[in-house]
PDB file of N, H, CA, C and O in Angstrom:
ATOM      1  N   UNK A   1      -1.824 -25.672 -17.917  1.00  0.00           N
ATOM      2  CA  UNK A   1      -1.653 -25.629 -16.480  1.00  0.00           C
ATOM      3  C   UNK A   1      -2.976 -26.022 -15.814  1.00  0.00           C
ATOM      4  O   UNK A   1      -4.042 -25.730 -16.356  1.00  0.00           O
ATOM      5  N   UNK A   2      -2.929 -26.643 -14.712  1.00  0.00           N
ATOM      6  H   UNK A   2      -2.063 -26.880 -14.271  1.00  0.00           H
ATOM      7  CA  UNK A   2      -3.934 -27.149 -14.077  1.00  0.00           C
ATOM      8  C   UNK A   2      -4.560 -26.222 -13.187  1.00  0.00           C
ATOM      9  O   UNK A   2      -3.824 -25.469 -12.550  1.00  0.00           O
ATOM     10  N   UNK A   3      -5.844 -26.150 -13.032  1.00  0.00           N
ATOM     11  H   UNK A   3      -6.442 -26.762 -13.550  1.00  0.00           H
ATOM     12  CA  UNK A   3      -6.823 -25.026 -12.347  1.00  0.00           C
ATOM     13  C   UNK A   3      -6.213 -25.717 -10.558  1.00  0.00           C
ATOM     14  O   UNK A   3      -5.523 -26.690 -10.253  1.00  0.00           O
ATOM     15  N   UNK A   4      -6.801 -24.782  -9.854  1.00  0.00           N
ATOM     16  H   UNK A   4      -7.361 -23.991 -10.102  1.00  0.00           H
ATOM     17  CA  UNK A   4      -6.608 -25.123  -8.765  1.00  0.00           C
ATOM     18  C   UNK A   4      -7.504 -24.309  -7.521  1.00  0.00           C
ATOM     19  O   UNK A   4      -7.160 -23.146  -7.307  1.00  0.00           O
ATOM     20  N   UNK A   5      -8.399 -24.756  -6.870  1.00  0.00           N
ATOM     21  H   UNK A   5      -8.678 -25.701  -7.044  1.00  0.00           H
ATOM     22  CA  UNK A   5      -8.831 -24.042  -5.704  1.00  0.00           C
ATOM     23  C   UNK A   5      -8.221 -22.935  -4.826  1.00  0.00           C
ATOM     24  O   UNK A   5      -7.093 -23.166  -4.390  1.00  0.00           O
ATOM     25  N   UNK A   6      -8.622 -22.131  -4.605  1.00  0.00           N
ATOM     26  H   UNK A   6      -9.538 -21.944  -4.960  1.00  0.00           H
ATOM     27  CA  UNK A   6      -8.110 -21.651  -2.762  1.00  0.00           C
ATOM     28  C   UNK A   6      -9.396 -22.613  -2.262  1.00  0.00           C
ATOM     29  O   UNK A   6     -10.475 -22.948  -2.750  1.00  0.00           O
ATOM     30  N   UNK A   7      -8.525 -22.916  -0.770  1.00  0.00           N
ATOM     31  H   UNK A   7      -7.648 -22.644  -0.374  1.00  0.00           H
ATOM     32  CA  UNK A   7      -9.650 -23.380   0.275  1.00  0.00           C
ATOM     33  C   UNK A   7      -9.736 -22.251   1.180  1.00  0.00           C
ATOM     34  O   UNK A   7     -10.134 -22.470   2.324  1.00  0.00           O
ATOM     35  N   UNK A   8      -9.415 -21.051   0.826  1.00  0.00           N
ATOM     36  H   UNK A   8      -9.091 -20.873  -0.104  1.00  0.00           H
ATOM     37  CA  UNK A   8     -10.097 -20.214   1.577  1.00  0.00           C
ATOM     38  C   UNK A   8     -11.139 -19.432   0.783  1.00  0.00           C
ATOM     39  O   UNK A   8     -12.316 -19.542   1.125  1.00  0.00           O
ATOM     40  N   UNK A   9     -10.760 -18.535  -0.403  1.00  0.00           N
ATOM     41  H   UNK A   9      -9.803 -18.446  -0.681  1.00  0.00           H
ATOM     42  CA  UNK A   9     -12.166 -17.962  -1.094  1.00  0.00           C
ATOM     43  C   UNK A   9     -12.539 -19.395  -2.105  1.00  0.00           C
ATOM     44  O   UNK A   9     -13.481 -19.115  -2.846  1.00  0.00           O
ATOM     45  N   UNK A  10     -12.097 -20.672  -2.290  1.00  0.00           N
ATOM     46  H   UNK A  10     -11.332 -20.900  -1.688  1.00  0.00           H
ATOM     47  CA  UNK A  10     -12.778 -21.751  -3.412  1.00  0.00           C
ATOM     48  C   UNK A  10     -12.387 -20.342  -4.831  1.00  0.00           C
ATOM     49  O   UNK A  10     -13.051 -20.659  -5.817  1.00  0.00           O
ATOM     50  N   UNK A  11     -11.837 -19.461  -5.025  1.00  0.00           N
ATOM     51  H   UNK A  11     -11.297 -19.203  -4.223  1.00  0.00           H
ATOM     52  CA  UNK A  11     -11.488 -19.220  -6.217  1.00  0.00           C
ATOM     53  C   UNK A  11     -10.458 -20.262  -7.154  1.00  0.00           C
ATOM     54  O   UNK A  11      -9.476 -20.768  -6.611  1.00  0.00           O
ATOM     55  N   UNK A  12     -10.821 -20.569  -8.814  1.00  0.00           N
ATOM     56  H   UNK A  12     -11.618 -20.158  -9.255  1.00  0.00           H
ATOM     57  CA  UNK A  12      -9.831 -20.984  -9.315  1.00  0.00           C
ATOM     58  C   UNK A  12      -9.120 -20.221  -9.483  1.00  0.00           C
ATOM     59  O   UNK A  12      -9.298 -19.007  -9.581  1.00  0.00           O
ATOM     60  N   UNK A  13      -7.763 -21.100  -9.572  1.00  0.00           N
ATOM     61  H   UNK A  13      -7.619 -22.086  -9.493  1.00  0.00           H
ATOM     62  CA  UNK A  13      -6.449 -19.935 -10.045  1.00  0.00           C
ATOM     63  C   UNK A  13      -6.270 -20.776 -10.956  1.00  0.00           C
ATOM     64  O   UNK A  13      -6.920 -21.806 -11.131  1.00  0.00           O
ATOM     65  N   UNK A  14      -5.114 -20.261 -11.767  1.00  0.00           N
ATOM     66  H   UNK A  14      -4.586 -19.424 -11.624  1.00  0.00           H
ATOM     67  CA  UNK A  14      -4.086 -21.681 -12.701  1.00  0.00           C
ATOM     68  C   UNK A  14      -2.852 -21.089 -11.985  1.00  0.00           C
ATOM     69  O   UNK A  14      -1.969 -21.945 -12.030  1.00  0.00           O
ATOM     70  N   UNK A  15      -2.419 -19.966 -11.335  1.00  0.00           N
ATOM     71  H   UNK A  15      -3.137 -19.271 -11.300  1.00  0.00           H
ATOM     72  CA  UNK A  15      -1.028 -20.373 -10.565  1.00  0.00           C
ATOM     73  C   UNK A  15      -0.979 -20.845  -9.265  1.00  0.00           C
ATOM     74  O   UNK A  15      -1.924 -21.371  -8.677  1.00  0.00           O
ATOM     75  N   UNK A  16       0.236 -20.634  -8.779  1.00  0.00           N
ATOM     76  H   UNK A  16       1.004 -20.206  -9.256  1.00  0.00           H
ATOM     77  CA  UNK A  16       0.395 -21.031  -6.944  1.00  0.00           C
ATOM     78  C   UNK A  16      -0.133 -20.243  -6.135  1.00  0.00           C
ATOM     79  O   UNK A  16      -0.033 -20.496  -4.934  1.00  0.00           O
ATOM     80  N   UNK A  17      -0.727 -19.255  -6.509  1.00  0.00           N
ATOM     81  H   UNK A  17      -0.808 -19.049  -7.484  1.00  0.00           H
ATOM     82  CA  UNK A  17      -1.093 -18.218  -5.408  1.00  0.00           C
ATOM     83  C   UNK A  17      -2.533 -17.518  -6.037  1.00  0.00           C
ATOM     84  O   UNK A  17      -2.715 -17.011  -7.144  1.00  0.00           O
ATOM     85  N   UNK A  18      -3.259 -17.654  -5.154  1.00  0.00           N
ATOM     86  H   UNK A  18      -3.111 -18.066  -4.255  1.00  0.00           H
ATOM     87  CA  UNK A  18      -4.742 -17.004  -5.352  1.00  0.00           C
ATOM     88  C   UNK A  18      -4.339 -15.297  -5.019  1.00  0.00           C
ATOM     89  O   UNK A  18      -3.822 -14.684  -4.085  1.00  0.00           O
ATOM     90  N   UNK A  19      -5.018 -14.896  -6.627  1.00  0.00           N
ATOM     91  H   UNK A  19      -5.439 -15.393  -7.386  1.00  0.00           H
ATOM     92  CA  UNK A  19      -5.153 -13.159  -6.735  1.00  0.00           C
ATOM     93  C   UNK A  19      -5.663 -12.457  -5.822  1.00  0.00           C
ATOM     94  O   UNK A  19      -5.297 -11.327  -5.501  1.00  0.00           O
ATOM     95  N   UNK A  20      -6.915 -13.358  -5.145  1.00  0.00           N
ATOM     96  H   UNK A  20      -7.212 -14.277  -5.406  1.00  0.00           H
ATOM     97  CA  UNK A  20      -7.376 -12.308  -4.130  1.00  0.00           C
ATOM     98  C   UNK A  20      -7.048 -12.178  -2.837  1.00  0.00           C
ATOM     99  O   UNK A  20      -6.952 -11.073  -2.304  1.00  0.00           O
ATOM    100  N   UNK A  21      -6.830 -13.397  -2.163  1.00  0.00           N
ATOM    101  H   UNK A  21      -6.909 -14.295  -2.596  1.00  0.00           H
ATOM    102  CA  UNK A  21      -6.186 -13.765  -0.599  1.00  0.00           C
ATOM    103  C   UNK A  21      -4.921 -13.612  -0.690  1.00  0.00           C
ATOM    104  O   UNK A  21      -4.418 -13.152   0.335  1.00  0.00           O
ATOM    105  N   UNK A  22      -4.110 -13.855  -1.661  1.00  0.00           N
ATOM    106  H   UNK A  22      -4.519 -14.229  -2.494  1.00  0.00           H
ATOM    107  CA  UNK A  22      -2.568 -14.134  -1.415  1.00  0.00           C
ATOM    108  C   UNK A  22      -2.236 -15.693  -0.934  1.00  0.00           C
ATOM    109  O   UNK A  22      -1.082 -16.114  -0.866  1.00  0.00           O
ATOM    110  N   UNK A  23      -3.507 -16.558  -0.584  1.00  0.00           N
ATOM    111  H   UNK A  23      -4.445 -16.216  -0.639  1.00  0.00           H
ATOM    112  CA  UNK A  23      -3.238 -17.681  -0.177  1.00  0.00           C
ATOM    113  C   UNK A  23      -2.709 -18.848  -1.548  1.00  0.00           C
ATOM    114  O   UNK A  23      -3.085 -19.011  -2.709  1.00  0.00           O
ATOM    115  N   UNK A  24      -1.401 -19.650  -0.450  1.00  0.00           N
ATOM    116  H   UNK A  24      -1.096 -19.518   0.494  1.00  0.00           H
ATOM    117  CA  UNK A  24      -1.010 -20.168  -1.105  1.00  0.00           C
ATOM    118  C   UNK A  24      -1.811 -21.667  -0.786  1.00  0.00           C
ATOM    119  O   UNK A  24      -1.461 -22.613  -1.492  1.00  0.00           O
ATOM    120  N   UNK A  25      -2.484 -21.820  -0.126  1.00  0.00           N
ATOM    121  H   UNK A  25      -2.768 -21.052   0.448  1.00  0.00           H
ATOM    122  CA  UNK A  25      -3.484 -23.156   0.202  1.00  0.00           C
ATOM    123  C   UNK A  25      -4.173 -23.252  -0.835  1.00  0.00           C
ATOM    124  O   UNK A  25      -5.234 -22.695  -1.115  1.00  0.00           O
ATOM    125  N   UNK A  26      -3.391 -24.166  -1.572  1.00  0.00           N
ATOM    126  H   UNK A  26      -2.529 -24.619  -1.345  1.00  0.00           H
ATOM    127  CA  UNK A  26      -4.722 -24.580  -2.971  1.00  0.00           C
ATOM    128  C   UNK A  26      -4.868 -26.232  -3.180  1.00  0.00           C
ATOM    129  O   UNK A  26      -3.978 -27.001  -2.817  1.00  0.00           O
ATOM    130  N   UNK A  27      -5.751 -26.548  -3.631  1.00  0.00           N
ATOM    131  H   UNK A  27      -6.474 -25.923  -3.926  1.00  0.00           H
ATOM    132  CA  UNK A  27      -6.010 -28.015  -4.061  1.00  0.00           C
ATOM    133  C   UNK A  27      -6.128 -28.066  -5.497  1.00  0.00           C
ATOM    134  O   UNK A  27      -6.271 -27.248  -6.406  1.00  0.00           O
ATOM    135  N   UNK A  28      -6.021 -29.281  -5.385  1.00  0.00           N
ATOM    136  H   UNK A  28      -5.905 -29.945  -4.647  1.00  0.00           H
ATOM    137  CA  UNK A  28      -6.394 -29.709  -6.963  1.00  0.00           C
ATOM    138  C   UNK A  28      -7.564 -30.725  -6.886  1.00  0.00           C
ATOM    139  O   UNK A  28      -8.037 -31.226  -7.906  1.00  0.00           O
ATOM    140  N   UNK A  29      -7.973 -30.986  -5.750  1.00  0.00           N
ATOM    141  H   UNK A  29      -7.588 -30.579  -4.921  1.00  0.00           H
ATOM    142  CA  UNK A  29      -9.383 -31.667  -5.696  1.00  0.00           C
ATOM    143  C   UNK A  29     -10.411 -30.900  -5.356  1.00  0.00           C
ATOM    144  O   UNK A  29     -10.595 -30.406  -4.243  1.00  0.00           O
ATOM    145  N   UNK A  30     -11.439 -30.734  -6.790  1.00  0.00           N
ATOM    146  H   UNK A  30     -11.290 -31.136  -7.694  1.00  0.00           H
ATOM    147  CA  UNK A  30     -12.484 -29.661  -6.261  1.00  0.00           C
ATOM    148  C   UNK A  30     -13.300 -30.205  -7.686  1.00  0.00           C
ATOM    149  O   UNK A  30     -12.793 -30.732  -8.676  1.00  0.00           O
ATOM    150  N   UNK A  31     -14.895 -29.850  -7.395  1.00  0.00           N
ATOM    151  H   UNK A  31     -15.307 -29.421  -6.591  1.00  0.00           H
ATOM    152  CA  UNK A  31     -15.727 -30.362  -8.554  1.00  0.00           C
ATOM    153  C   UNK A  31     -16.509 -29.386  -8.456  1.00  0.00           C
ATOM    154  O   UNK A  31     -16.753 -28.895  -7.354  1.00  0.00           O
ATOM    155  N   UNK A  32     -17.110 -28.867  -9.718  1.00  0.00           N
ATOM    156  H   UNK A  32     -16.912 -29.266 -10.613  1.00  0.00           H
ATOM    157  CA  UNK A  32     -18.041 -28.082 -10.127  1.00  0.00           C
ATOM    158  C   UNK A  32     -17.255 -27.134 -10.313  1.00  0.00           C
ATOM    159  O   UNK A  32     -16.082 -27.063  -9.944  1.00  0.00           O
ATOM    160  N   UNK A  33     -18.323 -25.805 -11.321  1.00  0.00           N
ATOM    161  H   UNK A  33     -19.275 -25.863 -11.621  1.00  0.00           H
ATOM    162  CA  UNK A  33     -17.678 -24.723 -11.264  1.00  0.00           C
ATOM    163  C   UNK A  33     -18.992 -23.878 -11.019  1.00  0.00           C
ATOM    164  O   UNK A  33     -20.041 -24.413 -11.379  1.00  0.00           O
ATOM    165  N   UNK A  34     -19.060 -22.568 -10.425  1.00  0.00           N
ATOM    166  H   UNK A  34     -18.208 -22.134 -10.132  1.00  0.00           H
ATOM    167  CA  UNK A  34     -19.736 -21.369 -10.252  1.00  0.00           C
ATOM    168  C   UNK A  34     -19.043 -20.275 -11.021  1.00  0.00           C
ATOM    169  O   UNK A  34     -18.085 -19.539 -10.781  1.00  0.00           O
ATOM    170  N   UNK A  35     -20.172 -20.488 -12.398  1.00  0.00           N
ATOM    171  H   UNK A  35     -20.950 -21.086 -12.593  1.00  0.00           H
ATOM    172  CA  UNK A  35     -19.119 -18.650 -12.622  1.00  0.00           C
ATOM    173  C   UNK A  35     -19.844 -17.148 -12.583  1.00  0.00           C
ATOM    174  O   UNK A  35     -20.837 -16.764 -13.200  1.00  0.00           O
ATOM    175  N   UNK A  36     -19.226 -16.630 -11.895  1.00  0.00           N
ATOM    176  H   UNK A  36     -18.419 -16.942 -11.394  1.00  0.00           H
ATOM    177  CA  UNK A  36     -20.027 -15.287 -11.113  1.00  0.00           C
ATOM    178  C   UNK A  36     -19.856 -13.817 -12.270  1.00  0.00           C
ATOM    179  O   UNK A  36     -18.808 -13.525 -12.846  1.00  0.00           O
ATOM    180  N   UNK A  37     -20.625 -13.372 -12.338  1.00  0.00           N
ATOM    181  H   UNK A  37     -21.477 -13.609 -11.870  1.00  0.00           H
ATOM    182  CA  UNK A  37     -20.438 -12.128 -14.070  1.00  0.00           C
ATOM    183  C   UNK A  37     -20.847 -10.815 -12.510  1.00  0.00           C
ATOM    184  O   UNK A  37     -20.049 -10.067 -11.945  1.00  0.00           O
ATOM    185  N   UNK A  38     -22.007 -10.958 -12.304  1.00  0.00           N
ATOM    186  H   UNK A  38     -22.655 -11.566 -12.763  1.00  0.00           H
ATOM    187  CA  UNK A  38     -22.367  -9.935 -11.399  1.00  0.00           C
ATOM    188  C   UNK A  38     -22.802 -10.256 -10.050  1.00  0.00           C
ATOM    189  O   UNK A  38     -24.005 -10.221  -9.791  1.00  0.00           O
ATOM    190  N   UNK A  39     -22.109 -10.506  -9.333  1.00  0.00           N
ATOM    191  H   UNK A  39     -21.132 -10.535  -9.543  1.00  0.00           H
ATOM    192  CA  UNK A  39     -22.240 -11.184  -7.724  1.00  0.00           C
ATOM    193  C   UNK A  39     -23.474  -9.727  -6.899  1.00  0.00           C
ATOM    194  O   UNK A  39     -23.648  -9.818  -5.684  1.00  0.00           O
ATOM    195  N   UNK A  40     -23.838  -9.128  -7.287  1.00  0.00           N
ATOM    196  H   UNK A  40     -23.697  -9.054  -8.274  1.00  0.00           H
ATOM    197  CA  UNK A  40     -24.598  -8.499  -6.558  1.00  0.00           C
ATOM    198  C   UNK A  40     -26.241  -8.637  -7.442  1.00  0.00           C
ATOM    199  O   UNK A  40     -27.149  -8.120  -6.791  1.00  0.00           O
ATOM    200  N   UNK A  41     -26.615  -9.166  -8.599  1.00  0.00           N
ATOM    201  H   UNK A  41     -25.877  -9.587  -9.128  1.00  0.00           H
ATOM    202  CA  UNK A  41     -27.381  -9.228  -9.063  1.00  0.00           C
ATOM    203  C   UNK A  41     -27.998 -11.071  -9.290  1.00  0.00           C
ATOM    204  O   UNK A  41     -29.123 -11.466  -9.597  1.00  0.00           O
ATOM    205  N   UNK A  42     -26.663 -11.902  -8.974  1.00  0.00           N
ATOM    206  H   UNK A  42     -25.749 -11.582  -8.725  1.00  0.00           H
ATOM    207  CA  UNK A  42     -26.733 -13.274  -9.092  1.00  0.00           C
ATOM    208  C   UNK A  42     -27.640 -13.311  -7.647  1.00  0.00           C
ATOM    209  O   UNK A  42     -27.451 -12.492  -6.747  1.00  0.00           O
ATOM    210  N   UNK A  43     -28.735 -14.481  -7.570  1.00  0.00           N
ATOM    211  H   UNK A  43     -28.889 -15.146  -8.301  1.00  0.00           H
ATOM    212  CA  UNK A  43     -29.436 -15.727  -6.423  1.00  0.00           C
ATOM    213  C   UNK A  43     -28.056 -16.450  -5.912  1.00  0.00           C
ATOM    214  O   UNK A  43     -27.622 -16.417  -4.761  1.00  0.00           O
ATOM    215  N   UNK A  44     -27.487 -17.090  -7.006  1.00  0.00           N
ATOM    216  H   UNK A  44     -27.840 -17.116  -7.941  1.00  0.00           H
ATOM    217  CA  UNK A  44     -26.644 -18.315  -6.700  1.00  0.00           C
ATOM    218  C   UNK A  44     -25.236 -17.365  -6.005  1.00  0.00           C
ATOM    219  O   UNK A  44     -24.620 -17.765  -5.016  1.00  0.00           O
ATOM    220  N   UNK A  45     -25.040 -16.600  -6.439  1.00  0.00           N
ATOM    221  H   UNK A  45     -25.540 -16.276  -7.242  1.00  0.00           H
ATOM    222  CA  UNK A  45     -23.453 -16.250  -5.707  1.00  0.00           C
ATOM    223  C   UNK A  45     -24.005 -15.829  -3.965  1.00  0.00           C
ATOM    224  O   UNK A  45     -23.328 -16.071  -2.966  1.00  0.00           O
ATOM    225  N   UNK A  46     -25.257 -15.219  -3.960  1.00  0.00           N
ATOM    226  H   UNK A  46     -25.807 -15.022  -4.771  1.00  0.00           H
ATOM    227  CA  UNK A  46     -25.537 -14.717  -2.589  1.00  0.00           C
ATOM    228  C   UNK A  46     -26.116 -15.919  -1.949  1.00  0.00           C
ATOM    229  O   UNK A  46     -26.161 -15.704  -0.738  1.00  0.00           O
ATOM    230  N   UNK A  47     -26.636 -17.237  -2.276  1.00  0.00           N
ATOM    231  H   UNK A  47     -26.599 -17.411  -3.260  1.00  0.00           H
ATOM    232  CA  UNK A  47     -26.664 -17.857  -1.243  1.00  0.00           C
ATOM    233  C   UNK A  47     -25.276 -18.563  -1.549  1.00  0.00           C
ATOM    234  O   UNK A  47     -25.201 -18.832  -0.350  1.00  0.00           O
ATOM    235  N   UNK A  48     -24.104 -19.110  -2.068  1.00  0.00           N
ATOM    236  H   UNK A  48     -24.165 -18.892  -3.042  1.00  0.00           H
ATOM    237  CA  UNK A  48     -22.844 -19.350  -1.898  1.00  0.00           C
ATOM    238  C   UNK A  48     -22.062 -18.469  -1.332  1.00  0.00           C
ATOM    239  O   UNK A  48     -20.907 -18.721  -0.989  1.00  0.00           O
ATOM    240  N   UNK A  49     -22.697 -17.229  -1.170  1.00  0.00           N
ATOM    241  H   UNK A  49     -23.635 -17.024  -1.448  1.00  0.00           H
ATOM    242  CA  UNK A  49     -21.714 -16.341  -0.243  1.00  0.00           C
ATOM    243  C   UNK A  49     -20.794 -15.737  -1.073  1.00  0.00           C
ATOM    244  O   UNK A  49     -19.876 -15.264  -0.403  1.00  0.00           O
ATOM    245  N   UNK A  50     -20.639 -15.525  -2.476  1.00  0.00           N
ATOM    246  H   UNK A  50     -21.385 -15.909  -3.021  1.00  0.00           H
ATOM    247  CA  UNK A  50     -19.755 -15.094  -3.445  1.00  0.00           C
ATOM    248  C   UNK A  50     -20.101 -13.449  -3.604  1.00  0.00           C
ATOM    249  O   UNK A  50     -21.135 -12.877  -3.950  1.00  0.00           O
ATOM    250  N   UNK A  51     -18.692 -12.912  -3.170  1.00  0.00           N
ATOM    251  H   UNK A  51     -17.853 -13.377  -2.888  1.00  0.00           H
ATOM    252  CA  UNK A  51     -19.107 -10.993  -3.326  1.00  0.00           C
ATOM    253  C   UNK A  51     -18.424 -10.841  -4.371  1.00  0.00           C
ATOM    254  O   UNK A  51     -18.199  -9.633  -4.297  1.00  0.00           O
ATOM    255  N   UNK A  52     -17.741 -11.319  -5.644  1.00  0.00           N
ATOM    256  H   UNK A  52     -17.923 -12.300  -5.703  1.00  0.00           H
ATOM    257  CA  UNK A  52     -16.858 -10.556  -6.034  1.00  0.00           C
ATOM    258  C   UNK A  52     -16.944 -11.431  -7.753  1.00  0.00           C
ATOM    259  O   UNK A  52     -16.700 -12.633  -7.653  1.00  0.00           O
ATOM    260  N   UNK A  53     -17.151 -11.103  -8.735  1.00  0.00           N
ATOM    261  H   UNK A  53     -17.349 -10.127  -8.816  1.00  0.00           H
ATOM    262  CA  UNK A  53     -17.219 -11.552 -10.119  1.00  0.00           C
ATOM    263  C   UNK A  53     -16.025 -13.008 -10.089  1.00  0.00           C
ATOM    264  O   UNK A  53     -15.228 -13.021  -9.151  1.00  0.00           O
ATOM    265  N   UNK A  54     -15.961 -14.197 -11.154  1.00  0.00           N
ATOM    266  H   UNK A  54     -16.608 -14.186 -11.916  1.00  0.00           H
ATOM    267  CA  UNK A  54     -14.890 -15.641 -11.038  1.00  0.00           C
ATOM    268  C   UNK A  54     -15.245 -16.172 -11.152  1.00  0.00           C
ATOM    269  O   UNK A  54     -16.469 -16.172 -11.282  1.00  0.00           O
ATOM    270  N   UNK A  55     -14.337 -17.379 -11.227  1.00  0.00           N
ATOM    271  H   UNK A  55     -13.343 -17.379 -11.121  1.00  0.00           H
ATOM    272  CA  UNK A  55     -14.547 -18.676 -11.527  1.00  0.00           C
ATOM    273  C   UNK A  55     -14.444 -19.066  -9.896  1.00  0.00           C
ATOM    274  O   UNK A  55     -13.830 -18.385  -9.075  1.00  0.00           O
ATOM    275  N   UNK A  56     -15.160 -20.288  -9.603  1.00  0.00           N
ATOM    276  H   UNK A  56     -15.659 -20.841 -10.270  1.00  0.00           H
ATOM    277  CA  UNK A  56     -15.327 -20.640  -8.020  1.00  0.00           C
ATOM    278  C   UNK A  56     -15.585 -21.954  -8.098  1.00  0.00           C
ATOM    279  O   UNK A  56     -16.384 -22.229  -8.992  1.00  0.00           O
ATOM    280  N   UNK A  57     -15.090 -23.078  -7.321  1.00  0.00           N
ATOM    281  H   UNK A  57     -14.441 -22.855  -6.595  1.00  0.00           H
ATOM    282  CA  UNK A  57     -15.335 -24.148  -7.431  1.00  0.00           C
ATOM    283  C   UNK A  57     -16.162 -24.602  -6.520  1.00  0.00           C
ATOM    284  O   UNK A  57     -15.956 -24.500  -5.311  1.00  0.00           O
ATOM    285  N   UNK A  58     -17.471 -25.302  -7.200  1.00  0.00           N
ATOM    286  H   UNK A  58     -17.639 -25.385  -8.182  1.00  0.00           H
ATOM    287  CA  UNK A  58     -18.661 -25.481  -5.855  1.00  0.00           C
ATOM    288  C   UNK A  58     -18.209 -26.478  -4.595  1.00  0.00           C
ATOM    289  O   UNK A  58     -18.245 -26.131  -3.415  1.00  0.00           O
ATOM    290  N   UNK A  59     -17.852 -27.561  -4.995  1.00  0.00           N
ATOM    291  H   UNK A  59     -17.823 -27.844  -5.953  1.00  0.00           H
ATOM    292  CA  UNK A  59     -16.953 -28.545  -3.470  1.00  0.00           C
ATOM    293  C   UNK A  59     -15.465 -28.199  -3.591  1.00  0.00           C
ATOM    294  O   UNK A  59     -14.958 -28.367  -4.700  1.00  0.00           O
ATOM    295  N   UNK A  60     -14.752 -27.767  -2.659  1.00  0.00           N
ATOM    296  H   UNK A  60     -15.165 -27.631  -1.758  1.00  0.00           H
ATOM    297  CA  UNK A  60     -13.464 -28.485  -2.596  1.00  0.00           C
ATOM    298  C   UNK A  60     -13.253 -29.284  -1.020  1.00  0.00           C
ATOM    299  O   UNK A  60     -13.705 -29.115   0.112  1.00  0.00           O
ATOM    300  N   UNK A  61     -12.218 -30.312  -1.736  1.00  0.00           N
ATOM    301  H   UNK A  61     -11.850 -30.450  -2.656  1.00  0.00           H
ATOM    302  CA  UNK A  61     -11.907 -31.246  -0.697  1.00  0.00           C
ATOM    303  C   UNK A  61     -10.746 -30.576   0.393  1.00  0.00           C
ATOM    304  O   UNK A  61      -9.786 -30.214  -0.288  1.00  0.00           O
ATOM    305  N   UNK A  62     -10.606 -30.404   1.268  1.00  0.00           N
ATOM    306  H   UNK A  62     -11.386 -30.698   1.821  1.00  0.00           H
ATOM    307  CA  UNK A  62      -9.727 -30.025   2.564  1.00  0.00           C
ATOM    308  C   UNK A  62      -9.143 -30.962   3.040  1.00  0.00           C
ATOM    309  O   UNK A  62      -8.435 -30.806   4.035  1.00  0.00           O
TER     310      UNK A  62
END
Protein backbone atom coordinates (compact mmCIF):
# COMPACT_ATOMS: atom_id res chain seq x y z
CA UNK A 1 0.00 0.00 0.00
CA UNK A 2 1.14 3.37 -0.80
CA UNK A 3 2.23 5.91 2.06
CA UNK A 4 0.36 8.97 1.92
CA UNK A 5 0.50 12.53 3.60
CA UNK A 6 -2.10 14.45 5.71
CA UNK A 7 -1.84 18.06 4.50
CA UNK A 8 -2.86 18.97 7.67
CA UNK A 9 -0.39 17.25 10.40
CA UNK A 10 2.17 16.03 6.93
CA UNK A 11 1.80 12.62 8.98
CA UNK A 12 2.32 9.39 6.80
CA UNK A 13 -0.44 7.05 6.85
CA UNK A 14 -0.73 3.88 4.49
CA UNK A 15 -4.65 4.17 4.90
CA UNK A 16 -7.42 6.79 3.89
CA UNK A 17 -7.59 8.43 7.01
CA UNK A 18 -4.84 9.98 9.20
CA UNK A 19 -4.77 8.42 13.00
CA UNK A 20 -4.36 11.61 14.46
CA UNK A 21 -6.69 14.36 12.74
CA UNK A 22 -9.26 12.04 11.37
CA UNK A 23 -8.42 13.93 8.16
CA UNK A 24 -9.25 12.44 5.14
CA UNK A 25 -7.05 15.14 2.98
CA UNK A 26 -4.14 13.12 1.94
CA UNK A 27 -1.69 13.23 -1.00
CA UNK A 28 0.44 11.10 -2.53
CA UNK A 29 2.83 13.85 -3.56
CA UNK A 30 5.22 14.50 -0.76
CA UNK A 31 9.23 14.07 -0.53
CA UNK A 32 11.37 13.43 2.30
CA UNK A 33 10.79 11.80 5.41
CA UNK A 34 11.21 13.16 9.22
CA UNK A 35 11.16 10.42 11.64
CA UNK A 36 10.38 11.69 15.13
CA UNK A 37 11.37 8.84 18.26
CA UNK A 38 11.18 11.76 20.92
CA UNK A 39 9.62 15.11 19.71
CA UNK A 40 10.39 16.84 22.96
CA UNK A 41 14.11 16.02 23.03
CA UNK A 42 14.57 16.26 18.96
CA UNK A 43 16.17 20.18 17.38
CA UNK A 44 14.59 19.02 14.11
CA UNK A 45 10.92 18.14 15.20
CA UNK A 46 10.80 21.62 17.27
CA UNK A 47 11.88 23.75 14.59
CA UNK A 48 9.34 21.64 12.07
CA UNK A 49 6.86 22.15 14.65
CA UNK A 50 6.43 18.27 15.28
CA UNK A 51 4.82 17.50 19.03
CA UNK A 52 4.12 14.04 18.80
CA UNK A 53 6.62 10.75 17.93
CA UNK A 54 6.10 9.45 13.34
CA UNK A 55 6.79 9.29 10.33
CA UNK A 56 6.25 13.00 8.69
CA UNK A 57 6.83 14.01 5.33
CA UNK A 58 9.21 17.10 4.99
CA UNK A 59 7.38 18.84 1.58
CA UNK A 60 4.00 18.00 0.66
CA UNK A 61 2.46 19.34 -2.42
CA UNK A 62 -1.24 21.03 -1.84
Amino acid sequence: MVERACKICRRLVKGNICPVDKSTDLTRSWRGVIVVLNPDKSEIAKKAELNSPGRFAIKIKI
